[in-house]
MARMIFI-783613 format. One line per 4 residues: their letters; for each residue x, y, z of N, C-alpha, C, O. Coordinates in Angstrom, 3 decimals. Example, Ala and Ser with C-alpha at 12.3 -4.5 7.8 and 13.67 -1.06 7.14 Angstrom:
MARMIFI-783613
as) 13.190 -5.690 7.800 12.300 -4.500 7.800 13.200 -3.300 7.800 14.236 -3.319 8.465 ~ 12.850 -2.250 7.080 13.670 -1.060 7.140 12.900 0.030 7.870 13.409 1.138 8.039
***
This chain:
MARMIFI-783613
xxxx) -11.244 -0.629 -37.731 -9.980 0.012 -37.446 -8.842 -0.970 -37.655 -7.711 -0.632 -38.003 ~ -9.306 -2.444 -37.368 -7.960 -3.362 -37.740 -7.432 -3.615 -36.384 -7.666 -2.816 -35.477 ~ -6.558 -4.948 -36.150 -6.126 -5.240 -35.150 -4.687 -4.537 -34.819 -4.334 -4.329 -33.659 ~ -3.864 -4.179 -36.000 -2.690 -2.989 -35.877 -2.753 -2.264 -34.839 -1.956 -2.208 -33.903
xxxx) -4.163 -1.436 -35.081 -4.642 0.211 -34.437 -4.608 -0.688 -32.786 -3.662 -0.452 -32.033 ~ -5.455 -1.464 -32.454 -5.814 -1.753 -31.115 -4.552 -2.602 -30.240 -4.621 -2.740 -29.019 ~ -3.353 -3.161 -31.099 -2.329 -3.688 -30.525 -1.551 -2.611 -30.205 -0.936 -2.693 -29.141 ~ -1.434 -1.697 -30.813 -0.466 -0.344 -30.937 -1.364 0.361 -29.921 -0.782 1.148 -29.175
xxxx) -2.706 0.211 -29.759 -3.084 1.334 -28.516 -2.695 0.538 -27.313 -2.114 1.088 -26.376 ~ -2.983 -0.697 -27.300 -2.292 -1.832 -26.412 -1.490 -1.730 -25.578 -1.452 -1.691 -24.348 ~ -0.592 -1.677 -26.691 1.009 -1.188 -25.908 1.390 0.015 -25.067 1.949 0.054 -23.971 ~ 0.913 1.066 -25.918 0.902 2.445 -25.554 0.310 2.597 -23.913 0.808 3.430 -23.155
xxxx) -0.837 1.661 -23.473 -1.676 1.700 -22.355 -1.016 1.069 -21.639 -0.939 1.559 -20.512 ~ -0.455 0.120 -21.795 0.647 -1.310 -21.006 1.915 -0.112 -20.867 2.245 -0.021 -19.684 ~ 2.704 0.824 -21.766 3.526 1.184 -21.156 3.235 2.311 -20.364 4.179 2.706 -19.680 ~ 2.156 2.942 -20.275 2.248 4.325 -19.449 1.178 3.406 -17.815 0.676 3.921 -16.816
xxxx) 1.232 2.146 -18.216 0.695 1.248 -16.626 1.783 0.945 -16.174 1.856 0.658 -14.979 ~ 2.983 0.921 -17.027 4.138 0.287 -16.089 4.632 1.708 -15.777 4.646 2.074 -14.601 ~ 5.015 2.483 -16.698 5.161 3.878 -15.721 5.144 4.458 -14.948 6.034 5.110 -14.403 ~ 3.656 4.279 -14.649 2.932 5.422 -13.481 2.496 4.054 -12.716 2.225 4.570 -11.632
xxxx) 2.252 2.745 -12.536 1.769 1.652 -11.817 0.813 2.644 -10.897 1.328 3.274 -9.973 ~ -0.538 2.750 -11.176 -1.406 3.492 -10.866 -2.762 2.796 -10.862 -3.704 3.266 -10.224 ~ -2.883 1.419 -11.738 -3.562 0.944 -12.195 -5.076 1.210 -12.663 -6.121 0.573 -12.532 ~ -4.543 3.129 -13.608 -5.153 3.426 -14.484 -5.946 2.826 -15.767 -7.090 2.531 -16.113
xxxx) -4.500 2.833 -16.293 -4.919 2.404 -17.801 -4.875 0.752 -18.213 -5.382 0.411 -19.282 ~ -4.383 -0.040 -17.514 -4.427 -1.635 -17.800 -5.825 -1.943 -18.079 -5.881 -2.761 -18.997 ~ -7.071 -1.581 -17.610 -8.627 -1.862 -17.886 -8.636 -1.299 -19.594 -9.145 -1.779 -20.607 ~ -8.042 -0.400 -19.413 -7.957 -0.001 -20.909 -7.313 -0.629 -21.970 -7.574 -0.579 -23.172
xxxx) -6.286 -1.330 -21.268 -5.232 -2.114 -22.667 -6.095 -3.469 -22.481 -6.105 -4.145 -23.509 ~ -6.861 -4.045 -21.342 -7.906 -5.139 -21.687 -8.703 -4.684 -22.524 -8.642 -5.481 -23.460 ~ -9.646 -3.642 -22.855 -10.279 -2.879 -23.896 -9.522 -3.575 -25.355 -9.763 -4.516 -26.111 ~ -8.751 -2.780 -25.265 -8.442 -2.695 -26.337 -8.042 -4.130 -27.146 -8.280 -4.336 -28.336
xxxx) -7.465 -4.948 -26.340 -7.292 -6.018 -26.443 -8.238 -6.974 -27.514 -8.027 -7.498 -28.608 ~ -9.758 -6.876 -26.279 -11.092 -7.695 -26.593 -11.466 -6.868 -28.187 -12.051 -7.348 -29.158 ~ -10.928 -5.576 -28.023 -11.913 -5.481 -29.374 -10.590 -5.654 -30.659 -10.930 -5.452 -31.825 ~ -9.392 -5.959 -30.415 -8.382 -6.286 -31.390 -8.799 -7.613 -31.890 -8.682 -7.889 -33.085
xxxx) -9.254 -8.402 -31.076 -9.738 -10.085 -31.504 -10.880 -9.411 -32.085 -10.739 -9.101 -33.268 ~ -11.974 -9.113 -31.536 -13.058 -9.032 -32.516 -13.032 -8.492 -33.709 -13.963 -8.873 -34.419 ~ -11.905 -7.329 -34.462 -12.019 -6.948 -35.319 -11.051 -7.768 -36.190 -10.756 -7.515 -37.358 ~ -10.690 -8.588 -35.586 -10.263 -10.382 -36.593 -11.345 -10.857 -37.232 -11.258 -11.552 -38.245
xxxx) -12.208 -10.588 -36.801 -13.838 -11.423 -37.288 -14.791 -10.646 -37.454 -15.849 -11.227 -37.697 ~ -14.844 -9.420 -37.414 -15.932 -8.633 -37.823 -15.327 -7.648 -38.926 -14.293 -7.360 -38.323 ~ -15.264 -7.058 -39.910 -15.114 -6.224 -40.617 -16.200 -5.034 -40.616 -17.426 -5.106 -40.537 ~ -15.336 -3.893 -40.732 -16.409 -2.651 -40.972 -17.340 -2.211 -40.270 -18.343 -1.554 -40.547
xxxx) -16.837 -2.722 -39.106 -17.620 -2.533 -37.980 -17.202 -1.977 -36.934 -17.366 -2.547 -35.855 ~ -16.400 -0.416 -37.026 -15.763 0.302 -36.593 -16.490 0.856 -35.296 -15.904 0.490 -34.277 ~ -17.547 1.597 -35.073 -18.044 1.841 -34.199 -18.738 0.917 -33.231 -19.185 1.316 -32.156 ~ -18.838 -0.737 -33.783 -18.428 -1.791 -32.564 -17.745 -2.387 -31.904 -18.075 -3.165 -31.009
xxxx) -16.615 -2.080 -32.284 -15.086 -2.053 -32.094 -15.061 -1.306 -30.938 -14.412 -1.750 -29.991 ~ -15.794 0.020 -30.804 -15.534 1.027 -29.743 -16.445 1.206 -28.851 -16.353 1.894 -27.834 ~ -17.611 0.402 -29.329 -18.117 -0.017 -28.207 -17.810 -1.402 -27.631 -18.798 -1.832 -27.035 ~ -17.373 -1.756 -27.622 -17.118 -3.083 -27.064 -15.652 -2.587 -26.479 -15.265 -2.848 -25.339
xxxx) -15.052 -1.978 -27.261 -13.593 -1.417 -25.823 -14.275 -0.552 -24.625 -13.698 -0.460 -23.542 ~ -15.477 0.053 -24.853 -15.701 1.051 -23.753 -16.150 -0.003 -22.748 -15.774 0.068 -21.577 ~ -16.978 -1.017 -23.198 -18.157 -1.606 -22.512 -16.578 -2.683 -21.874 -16.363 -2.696 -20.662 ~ -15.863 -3.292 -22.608 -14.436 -4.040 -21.361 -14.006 -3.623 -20.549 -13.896 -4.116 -19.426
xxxx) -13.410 -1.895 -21.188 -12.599 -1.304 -20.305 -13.912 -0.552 -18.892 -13.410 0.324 -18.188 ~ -14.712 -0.745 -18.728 -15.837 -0.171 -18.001 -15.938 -0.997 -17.093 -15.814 -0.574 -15.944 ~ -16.132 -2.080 -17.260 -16.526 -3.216 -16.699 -15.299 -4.085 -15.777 -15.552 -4.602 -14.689 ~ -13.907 -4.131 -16.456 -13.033 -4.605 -15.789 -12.661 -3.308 -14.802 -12.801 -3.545 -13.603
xxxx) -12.262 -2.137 -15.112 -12.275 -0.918 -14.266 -13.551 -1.032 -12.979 -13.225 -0.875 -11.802 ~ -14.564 -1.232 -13.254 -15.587 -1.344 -11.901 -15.306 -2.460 -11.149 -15.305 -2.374 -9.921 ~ -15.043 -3.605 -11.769 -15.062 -4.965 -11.208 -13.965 -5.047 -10.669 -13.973 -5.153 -9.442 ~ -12.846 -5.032 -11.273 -11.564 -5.744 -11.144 -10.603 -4.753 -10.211 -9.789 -5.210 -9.409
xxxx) -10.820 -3.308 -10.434 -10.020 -2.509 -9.964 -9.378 -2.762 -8.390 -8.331 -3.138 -7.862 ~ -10.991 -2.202 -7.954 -11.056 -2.748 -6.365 -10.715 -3.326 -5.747 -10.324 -3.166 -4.590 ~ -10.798 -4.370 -6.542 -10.185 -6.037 -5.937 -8.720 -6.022 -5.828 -8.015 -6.587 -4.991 ~ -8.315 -5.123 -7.025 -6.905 -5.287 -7.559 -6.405 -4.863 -6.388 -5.968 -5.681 -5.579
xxxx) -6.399 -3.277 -6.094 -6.280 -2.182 -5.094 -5.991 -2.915 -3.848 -4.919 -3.168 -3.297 ~ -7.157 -3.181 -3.554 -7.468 -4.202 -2.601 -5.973 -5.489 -1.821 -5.433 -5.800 -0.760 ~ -5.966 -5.697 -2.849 -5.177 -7.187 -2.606 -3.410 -6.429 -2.648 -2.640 -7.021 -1.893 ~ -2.696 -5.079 -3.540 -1.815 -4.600 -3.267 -1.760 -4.070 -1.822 -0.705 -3.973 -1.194
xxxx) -3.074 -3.705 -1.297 -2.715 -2.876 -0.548 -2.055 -4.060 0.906 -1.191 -3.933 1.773 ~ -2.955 -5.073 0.546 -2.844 -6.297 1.662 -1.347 -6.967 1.942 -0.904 -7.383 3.013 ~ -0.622 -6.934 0.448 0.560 -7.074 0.113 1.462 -5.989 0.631 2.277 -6.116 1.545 ~ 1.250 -5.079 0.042 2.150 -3.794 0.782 1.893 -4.326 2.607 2.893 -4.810 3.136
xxxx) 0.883 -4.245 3.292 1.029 -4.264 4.812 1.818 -5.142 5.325 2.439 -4.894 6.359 ~ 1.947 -6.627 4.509 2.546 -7.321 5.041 3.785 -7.146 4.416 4.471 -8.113 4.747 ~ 4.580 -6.215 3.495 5.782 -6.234 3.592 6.525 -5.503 4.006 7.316 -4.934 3.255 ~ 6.508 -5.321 5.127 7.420 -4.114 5.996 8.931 -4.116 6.010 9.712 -5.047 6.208
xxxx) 9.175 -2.660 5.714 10.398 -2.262 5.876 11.438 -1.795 6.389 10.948 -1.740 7.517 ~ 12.710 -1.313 6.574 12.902 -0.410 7.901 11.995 -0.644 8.779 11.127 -1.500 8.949 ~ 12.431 0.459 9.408 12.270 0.953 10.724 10.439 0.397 11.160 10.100 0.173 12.322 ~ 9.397 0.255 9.843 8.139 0.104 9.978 8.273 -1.908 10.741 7.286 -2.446 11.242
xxxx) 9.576 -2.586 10.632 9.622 -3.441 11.400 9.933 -3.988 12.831 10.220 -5.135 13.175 ~ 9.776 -2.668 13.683 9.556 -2.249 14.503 8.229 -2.186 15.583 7.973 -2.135 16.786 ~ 7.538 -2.233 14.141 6.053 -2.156 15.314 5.433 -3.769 15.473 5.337 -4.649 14.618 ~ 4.984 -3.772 17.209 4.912 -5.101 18.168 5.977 -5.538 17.900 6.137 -6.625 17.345
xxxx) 7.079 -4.607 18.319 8.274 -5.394 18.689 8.471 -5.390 20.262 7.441 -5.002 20.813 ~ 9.357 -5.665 21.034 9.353 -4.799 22.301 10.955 -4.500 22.857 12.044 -5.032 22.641 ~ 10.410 -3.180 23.815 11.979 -2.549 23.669 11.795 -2.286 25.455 10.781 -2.191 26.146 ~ 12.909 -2.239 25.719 13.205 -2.071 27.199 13.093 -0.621 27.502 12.980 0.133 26.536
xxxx) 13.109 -0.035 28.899 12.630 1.202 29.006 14.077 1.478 29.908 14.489 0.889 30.907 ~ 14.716 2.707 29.075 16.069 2.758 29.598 15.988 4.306 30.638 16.739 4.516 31.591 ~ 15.280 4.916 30.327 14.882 6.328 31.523 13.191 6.030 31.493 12.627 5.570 30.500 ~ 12.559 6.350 32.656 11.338 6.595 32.966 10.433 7.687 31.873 10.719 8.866 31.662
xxxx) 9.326 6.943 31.296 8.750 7.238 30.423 7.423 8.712 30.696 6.234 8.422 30.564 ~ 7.720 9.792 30.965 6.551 10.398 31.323 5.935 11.640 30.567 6.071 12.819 30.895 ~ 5.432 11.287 29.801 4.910 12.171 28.274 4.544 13.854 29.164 4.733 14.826 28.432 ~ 4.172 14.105 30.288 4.151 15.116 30.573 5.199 16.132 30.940 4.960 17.337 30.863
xxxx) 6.595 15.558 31.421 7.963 15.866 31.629 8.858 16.108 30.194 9.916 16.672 29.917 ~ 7.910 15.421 29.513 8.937 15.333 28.236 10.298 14.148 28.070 11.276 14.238 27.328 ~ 9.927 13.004 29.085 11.396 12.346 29.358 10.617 10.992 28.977 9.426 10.688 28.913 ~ 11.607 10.442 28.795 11.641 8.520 28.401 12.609 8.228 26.951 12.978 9.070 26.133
xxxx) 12.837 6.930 26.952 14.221 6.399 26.382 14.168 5.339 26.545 14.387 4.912 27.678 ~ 13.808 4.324 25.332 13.847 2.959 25.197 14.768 2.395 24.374 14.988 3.086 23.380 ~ 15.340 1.455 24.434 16.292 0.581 23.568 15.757 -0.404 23.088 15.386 -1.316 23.828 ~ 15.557 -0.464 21.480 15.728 -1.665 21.092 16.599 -2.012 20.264 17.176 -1.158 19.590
xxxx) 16.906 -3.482 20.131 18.510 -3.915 19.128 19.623 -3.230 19.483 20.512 -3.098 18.642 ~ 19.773 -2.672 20.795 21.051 -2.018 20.875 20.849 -0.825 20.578 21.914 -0.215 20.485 ~ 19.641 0.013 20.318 19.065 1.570 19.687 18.577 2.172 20.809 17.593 1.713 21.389 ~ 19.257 3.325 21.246 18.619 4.188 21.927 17.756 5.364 21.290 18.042 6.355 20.618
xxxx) 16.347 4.719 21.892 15.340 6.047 21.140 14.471 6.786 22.353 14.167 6.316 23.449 ~ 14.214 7.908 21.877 13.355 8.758 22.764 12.006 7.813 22.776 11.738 7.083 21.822 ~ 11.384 7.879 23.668 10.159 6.907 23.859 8.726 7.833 24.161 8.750 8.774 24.955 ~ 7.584 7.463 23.475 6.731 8.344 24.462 5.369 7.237 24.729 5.092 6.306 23.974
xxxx) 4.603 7.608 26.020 3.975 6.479 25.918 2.357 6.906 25.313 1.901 8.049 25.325 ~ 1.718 5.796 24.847 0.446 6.448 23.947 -0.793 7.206 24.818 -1.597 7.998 24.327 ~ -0.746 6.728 26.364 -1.337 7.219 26.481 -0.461 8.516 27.766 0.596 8.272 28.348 ~ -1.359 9.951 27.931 -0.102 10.840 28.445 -0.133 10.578 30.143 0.730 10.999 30.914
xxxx) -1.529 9.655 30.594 -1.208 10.281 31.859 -0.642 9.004 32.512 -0.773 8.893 33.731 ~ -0.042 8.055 31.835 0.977 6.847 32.028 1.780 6.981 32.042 2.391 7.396 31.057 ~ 2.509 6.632 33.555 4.460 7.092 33.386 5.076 5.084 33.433 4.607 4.049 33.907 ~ 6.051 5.376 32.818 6.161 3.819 32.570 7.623 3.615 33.082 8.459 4.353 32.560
xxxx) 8.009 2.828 33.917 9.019 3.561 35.031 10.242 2.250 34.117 9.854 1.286 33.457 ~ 11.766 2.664 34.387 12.426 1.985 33.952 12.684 0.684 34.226 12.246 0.305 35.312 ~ 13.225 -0.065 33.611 13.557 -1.386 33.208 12.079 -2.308 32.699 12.003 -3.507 32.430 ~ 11.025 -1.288 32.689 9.858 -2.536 31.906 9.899 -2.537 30.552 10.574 -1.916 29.730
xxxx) 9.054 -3.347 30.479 8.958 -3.852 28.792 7.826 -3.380 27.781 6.695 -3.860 27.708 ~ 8.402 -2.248 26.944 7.086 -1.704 26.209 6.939 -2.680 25.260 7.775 -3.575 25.137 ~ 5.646 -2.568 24.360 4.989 -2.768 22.825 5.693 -1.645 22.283 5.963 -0.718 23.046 ~ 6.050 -1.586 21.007 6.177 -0.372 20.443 5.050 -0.506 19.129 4.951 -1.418 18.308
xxxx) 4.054 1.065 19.290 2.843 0.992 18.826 3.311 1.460 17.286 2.957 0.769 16.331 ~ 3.892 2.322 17.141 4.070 3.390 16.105 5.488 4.260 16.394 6.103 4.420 17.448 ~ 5.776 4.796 14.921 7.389 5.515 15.831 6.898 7.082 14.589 6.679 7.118 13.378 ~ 6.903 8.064 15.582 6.817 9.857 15.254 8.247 10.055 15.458 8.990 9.721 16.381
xxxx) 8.511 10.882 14.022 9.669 11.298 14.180 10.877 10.178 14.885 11.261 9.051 14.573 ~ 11.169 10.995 15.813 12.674 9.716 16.051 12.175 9.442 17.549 13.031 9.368 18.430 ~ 10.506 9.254 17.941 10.325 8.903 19.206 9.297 7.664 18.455 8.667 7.635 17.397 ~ 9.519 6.541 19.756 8.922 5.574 19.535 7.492 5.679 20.391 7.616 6.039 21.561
xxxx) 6.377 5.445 19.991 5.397 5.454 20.158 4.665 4.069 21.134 3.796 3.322 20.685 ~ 5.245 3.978 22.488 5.114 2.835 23.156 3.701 2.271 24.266 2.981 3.195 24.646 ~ 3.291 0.745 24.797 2.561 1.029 25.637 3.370 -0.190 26.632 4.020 -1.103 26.123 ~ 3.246 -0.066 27.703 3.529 -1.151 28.589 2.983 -2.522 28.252 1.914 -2.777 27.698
xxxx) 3.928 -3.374 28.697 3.588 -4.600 28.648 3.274 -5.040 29.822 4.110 -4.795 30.692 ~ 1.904 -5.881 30.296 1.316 -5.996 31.591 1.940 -7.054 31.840 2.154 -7.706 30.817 ~ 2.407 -7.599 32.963 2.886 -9.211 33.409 1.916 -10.016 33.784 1.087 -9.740 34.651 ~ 1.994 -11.477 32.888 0.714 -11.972 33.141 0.743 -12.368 34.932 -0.257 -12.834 35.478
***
């Protein structure tokens, strides 16, 4: 097929990976890659060309993917944003917290938020100091902080 055909599929795979960053098709533009060098040195040897892209792109896709996946996802957790920098923070308890009343109100940074505590049959009385676990909607998802 020539190294043309496999640089030009190359590209084509490299741009619809930056596109969709899905990390679909990049195993594929390695494919294509390995068999663009080999058909530098092999002639007429078209249907090894395509096996040897299936057998790269197969192999880095099983191997590499996972790992890849893997290690974004580790990256994404540790880069928090907004409001997701919030959680194990701790916020003061500005009305009495009692998930069965429907009432509580914590401040943090100067933010007054509805509070609820994680677990329901815990009332968490004002001026203590929650964890904030998680935040639903525009209520913060809190647990007491015990004094050592």
């Amino acid at each position: 097929m020539g190294i043309l055909f496999w640089i030009v599929l190359m590209i084509v795979l490299l741009i619809i990976e930056a596109a969709t960053y899905g990390l679909a098709t990049i195993w594929f533009a390695a494919g294509a890659l390995v068999s663009g060098i080999f058909s530098l040195f092999v002639h007429d040897m078209v249907w090894l060309e395509w096996v040897i892209f299936a057998a790269v792109s197969a192999v880095t896709l099983l191997l590499l993917r996972p790992y890849a996946i893997g290690r974004l996802k580790e990256m994404n957790k540790n880069n928090k944003t907004g409001i997701d920098t919030y959680i194990g923070q701790t916020a003061k308890v500005l009305e009495t917290i009692n998930n069965l009343e429907g009432t509580g109100r914590a401040d943090y940074k100067g933010q007054s938020w509805a509070a609820r505590s994680n677990d329901d049959s815990k009332i968490i009385e004002k001026d203590s100091l929650v964890k904030i676990l998680e935040i639903k909607g525009v209520n913060l998802i809190v647990e007491e902080i015990k004094e050592a």
